[in-house]
N, C-alpha and C positions, 0 to 999 in steps of 0.2 A: 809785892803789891800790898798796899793798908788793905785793913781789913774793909770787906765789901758794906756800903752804903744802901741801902733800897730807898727809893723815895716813892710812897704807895697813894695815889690818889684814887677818887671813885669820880668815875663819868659826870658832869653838868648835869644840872636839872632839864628832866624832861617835861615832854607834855602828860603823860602819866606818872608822874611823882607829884606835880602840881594839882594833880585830879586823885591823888593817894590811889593811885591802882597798879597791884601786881606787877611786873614787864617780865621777869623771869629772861627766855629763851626769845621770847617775840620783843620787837624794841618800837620806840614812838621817839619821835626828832627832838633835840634838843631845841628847848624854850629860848629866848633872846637873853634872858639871865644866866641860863645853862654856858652860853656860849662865851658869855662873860667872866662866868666863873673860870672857864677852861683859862680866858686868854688871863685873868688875876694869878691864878693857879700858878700859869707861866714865867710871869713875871716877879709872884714870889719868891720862886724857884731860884730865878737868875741874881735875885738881892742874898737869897741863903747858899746858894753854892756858886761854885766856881767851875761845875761840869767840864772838869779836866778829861780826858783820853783817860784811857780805855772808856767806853759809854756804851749803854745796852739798852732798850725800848722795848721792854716786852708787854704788849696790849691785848684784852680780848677782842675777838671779831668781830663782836656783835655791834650795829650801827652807832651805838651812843657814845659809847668808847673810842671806837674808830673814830668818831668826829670828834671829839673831845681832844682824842692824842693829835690829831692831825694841825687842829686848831694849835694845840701846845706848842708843838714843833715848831709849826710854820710864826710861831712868836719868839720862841728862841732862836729859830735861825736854822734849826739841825734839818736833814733833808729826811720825810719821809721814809727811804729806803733804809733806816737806823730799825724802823719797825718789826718786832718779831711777834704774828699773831699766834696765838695759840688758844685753842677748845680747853683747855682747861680751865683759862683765868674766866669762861664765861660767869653768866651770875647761874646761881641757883635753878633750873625749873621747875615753874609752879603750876605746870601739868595743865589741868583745864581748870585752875583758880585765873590764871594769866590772860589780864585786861579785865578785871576785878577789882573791884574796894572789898577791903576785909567785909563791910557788912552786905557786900551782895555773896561774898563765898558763906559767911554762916547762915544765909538764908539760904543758898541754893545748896550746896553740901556738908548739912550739921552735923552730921556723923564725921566725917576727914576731917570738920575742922574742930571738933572736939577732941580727936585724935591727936592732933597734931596741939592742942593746948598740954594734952596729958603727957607728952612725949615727944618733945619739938626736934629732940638730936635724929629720932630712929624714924620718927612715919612720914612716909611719903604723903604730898599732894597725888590727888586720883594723876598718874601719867606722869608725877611729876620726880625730883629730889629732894631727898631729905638733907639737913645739916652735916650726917654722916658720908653721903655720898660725896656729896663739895668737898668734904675734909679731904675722902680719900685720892681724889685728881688733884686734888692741891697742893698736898702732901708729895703726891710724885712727881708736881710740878716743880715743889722747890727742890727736891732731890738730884732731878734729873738735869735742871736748865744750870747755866753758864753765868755766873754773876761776875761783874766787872765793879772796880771801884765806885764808880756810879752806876749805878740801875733805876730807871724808872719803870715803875708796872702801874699801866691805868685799866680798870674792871669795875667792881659794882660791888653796890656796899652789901650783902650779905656774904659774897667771897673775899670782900675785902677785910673783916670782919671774922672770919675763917681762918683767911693766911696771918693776922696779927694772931689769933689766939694761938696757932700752931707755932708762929716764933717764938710768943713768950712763952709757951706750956702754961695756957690758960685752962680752966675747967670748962665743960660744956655750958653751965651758969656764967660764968666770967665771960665766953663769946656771946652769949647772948647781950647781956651788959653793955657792951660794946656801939659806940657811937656809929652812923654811917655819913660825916661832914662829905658835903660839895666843895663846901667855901676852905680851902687849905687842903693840907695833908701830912701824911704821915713818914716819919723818918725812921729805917727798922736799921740799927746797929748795934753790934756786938751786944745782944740777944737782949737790947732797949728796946723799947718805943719815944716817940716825943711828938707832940702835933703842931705842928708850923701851920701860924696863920696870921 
């Protein structure tokens, strides 16, 4: 087999990304744009590759994803049942920040969120995940799962954002850095990135 292809997308716009609020663990529907982006997404996809056999679909569970992959699919053609969800790829938990704008969490928890300015890898949201935590379910996500010449993984841009820096051996700085695009995505091989859009 070539060596393994990922091709990393993050979920459509939501209705709280468009209101800039937190989603974390709890999720809000995909916007009319969102759902757009998914099916562009798709049809990029089928202009840039040739999604030969062996093929893999690994999504997280959380609703935004879910519909975003579902939409993908059901645009390329592939059934559904290609789907492999997994609690890892979720996003990040933002504890009780989530369904929050940043300026309602430094008004309502200035201390966490001063915290979390001083040392974004290690402190947790009150209840929530840190950068550290995501790393390490991610970490044993790519370890443990099955990549096939093509693989799609659709999730959420603070894990998506994660698993790029853990490919390349980026610095805790270098993932923060790090874009979280709807509109395209990202192609992880032989230990590149590239971003298709």
């Amino acid at each position: 087999m070539s060596a393994p292809i990922i091709f990393l997308f993050r979920h459509g716009e939501t209705e709280w990304n468009s209101e800039g609020r937190r989603q974390g663990k709890m999720n809000s529907n995909l916007t009319p744009r969102g759902r757009l982006q998914a099916r562009n997404n798709a049809r990029l996809l089928q202009n840039y590759s040739s999604l030969d056999e062996p093929f893999m679909v690994y999504v997280s569970p959380l609703g935004r994803a879910k519909e975003t992959a579902q939409i993908m699919l059901n645009e390329i053609g592939i059934s559904e049942e290609k789907i492999n969800y997994d609690d890892r790829l979720m996003e990040s938990s933002f504890g009780k920040w989530e369904g929050l704008t940043d300026a309602e969490i430094a008004q309502t928890y200035p201390s966490s969120w001063q915290a979390r300015k001083l040392d974004r890898w290690n402190t947790r949201p009150p209840s929530g995940e840190s950068y550290a935590d995501v790393s390490s379910r991610v970490s044993e996500w790519l370890n443990e799962v099955e990549f096939s010449s093509t693989t799609l993984v659709i999730c959420h841009g603070l894990t998506s954002r994660v698993l790029r820096g853990i490919y390349l051996e980026l610095t805790h700085q270098e993932i923060f850095d790090l874009t979280e695009p709807q509109d395209g995505f990202f192609k992880l091989s032989k230990g590149k990135a590239s971003y298709i859009v």
